[in-house]
N, C-alpha and C positions, 0 to 999 in steps of 0.2 A: 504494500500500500504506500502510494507517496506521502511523501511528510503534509502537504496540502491537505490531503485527504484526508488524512487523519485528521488536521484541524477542524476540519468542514464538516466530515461527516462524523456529528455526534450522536446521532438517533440509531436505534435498532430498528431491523424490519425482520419478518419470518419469510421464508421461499420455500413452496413448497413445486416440485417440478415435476410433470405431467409426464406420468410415466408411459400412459395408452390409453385405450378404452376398451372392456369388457366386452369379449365378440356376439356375448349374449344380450345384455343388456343396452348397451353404450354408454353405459356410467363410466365416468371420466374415472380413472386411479390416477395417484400421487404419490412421490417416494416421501421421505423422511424431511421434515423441516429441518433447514438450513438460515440460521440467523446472520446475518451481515449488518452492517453497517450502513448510515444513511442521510439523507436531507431530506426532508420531503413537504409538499403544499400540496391544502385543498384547491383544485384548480379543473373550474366548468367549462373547458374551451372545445370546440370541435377538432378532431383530430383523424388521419384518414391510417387505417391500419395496413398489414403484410399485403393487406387482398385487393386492397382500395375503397374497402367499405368505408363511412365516414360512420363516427362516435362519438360522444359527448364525452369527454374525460372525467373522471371524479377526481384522480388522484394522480400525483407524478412524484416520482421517485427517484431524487438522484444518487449514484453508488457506484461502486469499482467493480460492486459484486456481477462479473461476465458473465455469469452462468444461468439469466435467465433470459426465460424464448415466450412467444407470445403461446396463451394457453395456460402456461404454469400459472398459481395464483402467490399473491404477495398481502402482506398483513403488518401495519406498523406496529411493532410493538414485540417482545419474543415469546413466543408461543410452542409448546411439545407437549407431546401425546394425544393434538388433536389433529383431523384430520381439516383440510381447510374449508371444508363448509360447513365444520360442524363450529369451526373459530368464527367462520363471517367474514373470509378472507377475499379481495377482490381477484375478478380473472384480469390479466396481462394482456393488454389487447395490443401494444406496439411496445418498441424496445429502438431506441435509437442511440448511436455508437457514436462516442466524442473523442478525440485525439486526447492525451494529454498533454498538452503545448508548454507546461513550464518544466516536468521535468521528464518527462518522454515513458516514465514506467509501464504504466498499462492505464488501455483506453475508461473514461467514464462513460458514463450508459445510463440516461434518461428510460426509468419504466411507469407507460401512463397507462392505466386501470380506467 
């Protein structure tokens, strides 16, 4: 994590990542909550996702944490041993990738729910 980062992002978030869906049912599954670190606003803007549908945003997330894809769901705050909609976790509907321009370590990444 850049030293930046570290200043900036003082909140927690939970990540829970979309592992599949049930070939019976299509209930989404989700692996193991993973807490990272974070900045984040309540923020009502329109925004057009992976497919080019457009969405109303509730929430935006900013974080180092790489390893979320749209689908997974996200949850401010640290949360374990639930599953995320039994927490009330939002789905991940875009994920956008920012260089880190002051010290090069690894990219930030905007995730808006």
């Amino acid at each position: 994590m850049s030293s930046l980062a570290r200043w900036s992002f003082t909140s927690t978030a939970t990540h829970w990542p979309l592992t599949g869906r049930d070939a019976w049912s299509g209930v989404a599954t989700f692996g193991a909550p993973v807490t990272f670190l974070c900045d984040y606003k309540a923020e009502s803007k329109t925004v057009t996702d992976s497919k080019g549908v457009e969405f109303t945003s509730s929430q935006v997330i900013y974080t180092e944490h790489s390893g979320i894809k749209p689908g997974d769901r996200v949850l401010i705050g640290s949360h374990s041993g639930l599953t995320p909609l039994e927490a009330g976790a939002w789905e991940v509907r875009a994920v956008k990738r920012y260089a880190d321009t002051f010290e090069g370590m690894t990219e930030d990444v905007e995730v808006v729910t």
